[in-house]
N, C-alpha and C positions, 0 to 999 in steps of 0.2 A: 440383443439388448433385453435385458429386462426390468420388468414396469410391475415387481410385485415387491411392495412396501413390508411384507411378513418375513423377507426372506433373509437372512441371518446374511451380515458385508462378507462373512470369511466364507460363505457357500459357494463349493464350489471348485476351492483351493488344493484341495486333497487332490481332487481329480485332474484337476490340471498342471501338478507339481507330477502325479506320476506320470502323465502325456508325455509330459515336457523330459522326463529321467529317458536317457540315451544311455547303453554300455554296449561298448566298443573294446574288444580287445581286455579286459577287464576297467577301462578307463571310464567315471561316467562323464556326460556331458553337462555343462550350467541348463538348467531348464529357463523357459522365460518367465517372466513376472506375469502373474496372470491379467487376462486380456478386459481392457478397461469396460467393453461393451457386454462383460460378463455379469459387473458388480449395478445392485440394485438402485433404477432409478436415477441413471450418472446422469451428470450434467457437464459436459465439454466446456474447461473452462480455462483458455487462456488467457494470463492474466498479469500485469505490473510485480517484480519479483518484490516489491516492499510490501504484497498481500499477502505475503505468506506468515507471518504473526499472524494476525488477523485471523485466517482461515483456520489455524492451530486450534485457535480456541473454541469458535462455532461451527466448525465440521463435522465434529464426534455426537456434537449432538444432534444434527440434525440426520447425520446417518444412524442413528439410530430410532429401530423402530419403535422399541416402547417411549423413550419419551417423545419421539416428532409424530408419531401415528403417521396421520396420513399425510404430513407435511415431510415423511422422512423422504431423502434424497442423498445423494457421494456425490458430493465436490470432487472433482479432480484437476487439478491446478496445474498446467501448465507452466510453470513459471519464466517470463521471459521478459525482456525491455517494452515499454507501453508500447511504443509504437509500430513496433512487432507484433503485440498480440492485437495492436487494432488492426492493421496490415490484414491478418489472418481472416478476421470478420470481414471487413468491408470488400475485400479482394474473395471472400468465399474458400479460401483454401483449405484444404485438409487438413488436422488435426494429426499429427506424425508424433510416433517418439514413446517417450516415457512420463507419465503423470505422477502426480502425488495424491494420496487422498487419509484419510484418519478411518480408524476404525470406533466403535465407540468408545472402547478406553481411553481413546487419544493417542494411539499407537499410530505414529506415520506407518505409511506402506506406500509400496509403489504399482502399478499398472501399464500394461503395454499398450496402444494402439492394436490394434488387429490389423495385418498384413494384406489381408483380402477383400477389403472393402473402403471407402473412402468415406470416414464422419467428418462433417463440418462442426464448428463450433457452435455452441449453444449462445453463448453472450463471451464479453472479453471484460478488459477491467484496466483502468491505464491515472494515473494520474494526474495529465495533461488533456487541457480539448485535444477534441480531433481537430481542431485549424489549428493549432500547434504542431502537430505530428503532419499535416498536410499543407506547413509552410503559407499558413494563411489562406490558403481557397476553404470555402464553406465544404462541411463534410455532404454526403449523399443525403439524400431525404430519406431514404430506407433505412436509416440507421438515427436510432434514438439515444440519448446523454442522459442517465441518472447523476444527479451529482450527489455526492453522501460526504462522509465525514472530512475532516481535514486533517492534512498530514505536516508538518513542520519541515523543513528541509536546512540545511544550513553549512558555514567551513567552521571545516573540524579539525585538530592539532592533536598529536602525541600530548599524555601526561606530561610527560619531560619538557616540551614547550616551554617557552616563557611569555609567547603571543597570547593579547589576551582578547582580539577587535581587529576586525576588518573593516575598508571602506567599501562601499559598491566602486567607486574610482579605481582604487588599488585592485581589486578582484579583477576587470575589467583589463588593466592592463596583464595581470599575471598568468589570465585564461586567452588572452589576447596573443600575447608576444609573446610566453611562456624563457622568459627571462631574456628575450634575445638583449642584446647592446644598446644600451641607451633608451630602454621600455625597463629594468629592472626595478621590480620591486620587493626592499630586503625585510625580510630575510629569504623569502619565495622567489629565487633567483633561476634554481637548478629545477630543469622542467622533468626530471627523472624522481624527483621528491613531490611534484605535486599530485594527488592523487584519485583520477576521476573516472569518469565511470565512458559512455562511449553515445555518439547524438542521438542514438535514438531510448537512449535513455530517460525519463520522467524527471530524476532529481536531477540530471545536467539540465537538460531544458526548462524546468521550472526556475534553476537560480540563474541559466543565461536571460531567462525573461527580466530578472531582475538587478541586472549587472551590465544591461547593456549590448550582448553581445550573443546571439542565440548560441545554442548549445550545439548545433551545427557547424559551427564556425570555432569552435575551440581550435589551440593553436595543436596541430597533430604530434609534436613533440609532448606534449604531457604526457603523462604514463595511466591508459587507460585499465579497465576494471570489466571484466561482465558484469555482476554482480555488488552488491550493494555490501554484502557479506565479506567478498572478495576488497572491499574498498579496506573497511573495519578491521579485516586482519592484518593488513598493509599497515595500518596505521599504529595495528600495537606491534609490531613486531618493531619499527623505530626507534621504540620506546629504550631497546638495545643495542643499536646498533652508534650510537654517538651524533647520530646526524636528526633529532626530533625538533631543534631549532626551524632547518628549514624545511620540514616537510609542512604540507598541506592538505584537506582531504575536503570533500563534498558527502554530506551522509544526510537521508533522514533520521528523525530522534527518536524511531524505535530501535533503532542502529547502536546511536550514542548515548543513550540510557541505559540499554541493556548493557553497554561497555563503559560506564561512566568511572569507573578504577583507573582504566588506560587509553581513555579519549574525550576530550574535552570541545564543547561548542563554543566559539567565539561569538562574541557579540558584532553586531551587523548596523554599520553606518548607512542609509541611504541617500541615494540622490537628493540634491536641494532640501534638506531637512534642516530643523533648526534643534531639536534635540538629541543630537547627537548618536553613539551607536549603544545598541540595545541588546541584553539576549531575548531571545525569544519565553523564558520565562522573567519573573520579576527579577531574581539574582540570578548569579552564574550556577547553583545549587537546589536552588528551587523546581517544583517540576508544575508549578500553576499554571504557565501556557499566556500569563496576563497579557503581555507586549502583542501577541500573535490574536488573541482574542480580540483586543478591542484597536486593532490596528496601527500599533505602534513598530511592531516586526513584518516586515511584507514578504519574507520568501515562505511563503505556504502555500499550496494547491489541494484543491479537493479531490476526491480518489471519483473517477465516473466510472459506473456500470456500461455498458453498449450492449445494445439489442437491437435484433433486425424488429421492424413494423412491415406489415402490410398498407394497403392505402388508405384505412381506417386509421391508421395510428394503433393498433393492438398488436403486440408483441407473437412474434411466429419466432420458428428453429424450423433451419430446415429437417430435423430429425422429427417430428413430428406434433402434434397439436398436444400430447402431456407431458413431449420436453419442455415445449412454449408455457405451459401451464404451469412446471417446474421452474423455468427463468422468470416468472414473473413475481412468482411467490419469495424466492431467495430475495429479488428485488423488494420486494415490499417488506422485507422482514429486514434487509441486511439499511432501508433507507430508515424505519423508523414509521411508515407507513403504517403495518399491523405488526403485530408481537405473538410468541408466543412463551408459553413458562419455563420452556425447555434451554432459551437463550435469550441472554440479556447482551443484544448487541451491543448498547449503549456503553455497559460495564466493560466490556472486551474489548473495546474501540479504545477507551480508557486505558485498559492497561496493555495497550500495548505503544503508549506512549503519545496518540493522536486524540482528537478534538471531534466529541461528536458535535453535529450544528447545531445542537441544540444550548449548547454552551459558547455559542462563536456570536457579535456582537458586531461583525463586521462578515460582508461576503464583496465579491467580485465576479465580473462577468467573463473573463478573459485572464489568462495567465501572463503574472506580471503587470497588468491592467489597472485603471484605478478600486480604491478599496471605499466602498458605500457603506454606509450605517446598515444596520440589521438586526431585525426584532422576530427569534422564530417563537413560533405560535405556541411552544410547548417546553420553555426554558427550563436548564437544569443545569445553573449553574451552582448549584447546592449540591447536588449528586458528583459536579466533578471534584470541584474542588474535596470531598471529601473522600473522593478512591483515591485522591491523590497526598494524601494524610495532610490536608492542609483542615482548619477548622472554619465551617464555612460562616458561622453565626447562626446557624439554620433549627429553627425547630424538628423534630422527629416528628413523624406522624404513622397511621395507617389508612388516612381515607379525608377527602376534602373540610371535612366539617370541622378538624382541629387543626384548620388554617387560616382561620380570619381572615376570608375574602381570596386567599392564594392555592393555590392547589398544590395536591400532597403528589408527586411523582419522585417514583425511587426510593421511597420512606424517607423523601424528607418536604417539606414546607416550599414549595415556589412559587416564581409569582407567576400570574395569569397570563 
C-alpha cells in the first residue's frame, strides 16, 4: 500500500505491465491490470452502481496531487447493487475483483485486488438505509450512516411510448402480478417488457418503498437488470423494435437525463393524494427538481456513506488509522462538511442530475417513510436552479456584504 501523496497515480505501471508480459512459444500473455494496493493512498470503496457519475467527476481531482495536496487520495469504486456493498462492510469481507478509479485527466482505468492478501473495505455507499437492505432490523452500532445528497428515482418509457403517468396503485399491481390474469395493467401487461433491475438493488427498493410493495417481493417474471446502465439500454433499444407501447422501466435521473432523446420519465401519482400525478421536475422537460424538492414527488432516497466507528463513535478502517483519516475526509468533503478549491461537490452533485440538500426543502427519516419540512442551515437554492439553466431571480455576488442580510454562496445571493 502506499501512503505517499507526491507520488504520480500512473507510478508504477511500466513496471508492472512488464511483470505481468508472458511469451510463450512466441505468443504473449494479457498481463493484469495493475494491483489496486499499488496506486497512492486508495481508499476500498464499495459502492451503489448509480455513484459512479458522481465519482467521474470528483476523483481526478482529488487523485491528484497538485491540486488535493495533502487531501489527495484514488477512489476506487467497486461498483455493485447497495446492498451488496453494504453486505461487504457490515459482514467484513474482502474486497475481490476488479476496481475503477480516474487518473487526474479524468481518464478511467481499472485496478486488481491483489491475490495474496485480504483488504477489507474502507467505507461503502448505498442509497437505501441499512434497515432497508436488513429487512427492517436496526443495522449494527459499529456501523455509521452519512446521508448526503438526493438522488430522484422514477418509471421510465421508450421515446416511442405514448404513456405519459403512472399510479402507485397501477405500479403495485404491475410489479406485483407482473401481468398475470385478472391483475393486468394496460398497457404493462407482458412481464418480459417491464424492465428492472434485481432486490438488492437501491432503485428497486427505494420505488417498492413507495408503491407498496418491497423490492423484494417483485414478481420474478419481470425481466431483471444488474445494472442501472444495463436498464437504460434496454429501454432504448425498444425504441425499435415496435413493442415501446408496452415496455416499462425503473431508472434514477442521472440515467434518464443523460438519455433524455430516447427515454422519458413518467409522472408519478401517489397513495391518497389529492393532487394528482407529478413529474418529478415542474414539467415533463424541465430539470428543476421542484416537485421532489419541496415534497410533492416522493420516490427519492438520499445516497449514505457507511463507515465502521469504534466505541467512541470515531471513524476506523480496518486498513489502518490514515485509511480511517482518508474516509473521513472524503466524508466531510463529499457531505458539505468542509470544502476544498479543487472540488465543488455541490456543482458535480448538480450535474449529474441529483439534489444537493442544501437545495432540498423536505427530508425523511426512513425510505419511502413520511416526508418533514426542512430548513438546511446553508441553502442554495440559487446556485441550483442556476447550473440547471433555469434563472433563479438571484443577485451575483463575491462575498456576504453585497447581500442585504443574505449570504453570498456559490456567487450568488442566499438566504441565511
Amino acid at each position: 500500500m502506499t501512503d505517499n501523496p507526491s507520488l504520480p497515480l500512473w507510478a508504477g505501471r511500466l513496471t508492472a505491465a512488464c511483470a505481468g508480459l508472458v511469451v510463450a512459444l512466441g505468443v504473449s500473455a494479457p498481463a493484469r491490470a495493475i494491483d489496486c494496493d499499488e496506486l497512492p493512498n486508495p481508499v476500498y470503496f464499495p459502492a451503489t452502481t448509480l455513484l459512479e457519475s458522481l465519482l467521474a467527476l470528483v476523483s481526478p481531482a482529488l487523485g491528484d496531487a497538485m491540486a488535493a495536496g495533502p487531501d489527495q487520495m484514488t477512489i476506487i469504486h467497486f461498483p455493485l447493487s447497495s446492498c451488496i456493498s453494504y453486505d461487504l462492510i457490515r459482514e467484513a469481507q474482502p474486497v475481490t475483483g476488479t476496481g475503477v478509479y480516474y487518473l487526474p485527466d479524468g481518464t478511467q482505468d481499472t485496478c486488481d485486488m491483489p491475490l495474496d492478501v485480504d483488504i477489507l473495505a474502507d467505507l461503502s455507499a448505498m442509497d437505501v438505509g441499512g434497515v432497508t437492505c436488513l429487512g427492517g432490523e436496526q443495522p449494527p452500532d459499529s456501523l455509521r450512516e452519512y446521508p448526503s445528497h438526493v438522488e430522484t428515482l422514477g418509471f421510465v418509457v421508450p421515446r416511442n411510448s405514448t404513456q405519459t403517468a403512472i399510479t402507485a396503485t397501477e405500479a403495485y399491481y404491475v410489479m406485483k402480478f407482473g401481468g398475470e390474469p385478472g391483475f393486468e395493467v394496460s398497457p404493462w401487461t407482458d412481464p418480459n417488457f417491464v424492465l428492472v433491475r434485481n432486490p438488492g438493488s437501491s432503485t428497486q427498493l427505494t420505488i417498492g418503498a413507495n408503491i407498496g410493495i418491497s423490492g423484494t417481493m417483485w414478481n420474478g417474471a419481470l425481466r431483471g437488470h444488474q445494472g442501472s446502465g444495463d436498464v437504460r439500454d434496454a429501454l432504448i433499444a425498444e425504441n425499435t423494435t415496435g413493442n415501446a407501447e408496452s415496455v416499462l422501466g425503473i431508472l434514477n435521473s442521472s440515467k434518464w437525463e443523460a438519455a433524455q432523446n430516447d427515454v422519458r420519465v413518467l409522472a408519478f401519482q401517489p397513495f391518497n393524494n389529492c393532487f394528482g400525478a407529478v413529474f418529478p421536475d415542474s414539467t415533463s422537460t424541465a430539470r428543476d427538481k421542484r416537485n421532489v424538492r419541496d415534497g410533492h414527488y416522493p420516490i427519492w432516497t438520499n445516497l449514505r456513506y457507511i463507515v465502521r466507528t469504534d466505541a467512541m463513535g470515531a471513524t476506523t478502517s480496518p486498513n489502518g488509522p490514515q485509511a480511517a483519516a482518508r474516509v473521513q475526509r472524503f466524508i466531510d468533503l463529499m457531505t458539505g462538511v468542509d470544502a476544498i478549491e479543487a472540488v465543488n461537490v455541490a456543482q458535480s452533485v448538480i450535474q449529474t442530475g441529483n439534489i444537493p440538500t442544501c437545495a432540498m426543502h423536505v427530508s425523511r427519516d426512513v425510505d419511502g417513510g413520511p416526508i418533514a419540512s426542512f430548513q438546511h442551515p446553508a441553502p442554495c437554492d440559487c446556485f441550483f436552479l442556476e447550473q440547471n439553466g433555469i434563472d433563479s431571480g438571484c443577485d451575483t455576488c463575491t462575498d456576504d456584504s453585497e447581500c442585504g442580510g443574505g449570504a453570498c454562496r456559490f456567487g450568488y445571493c442566499e438566504a441565511m
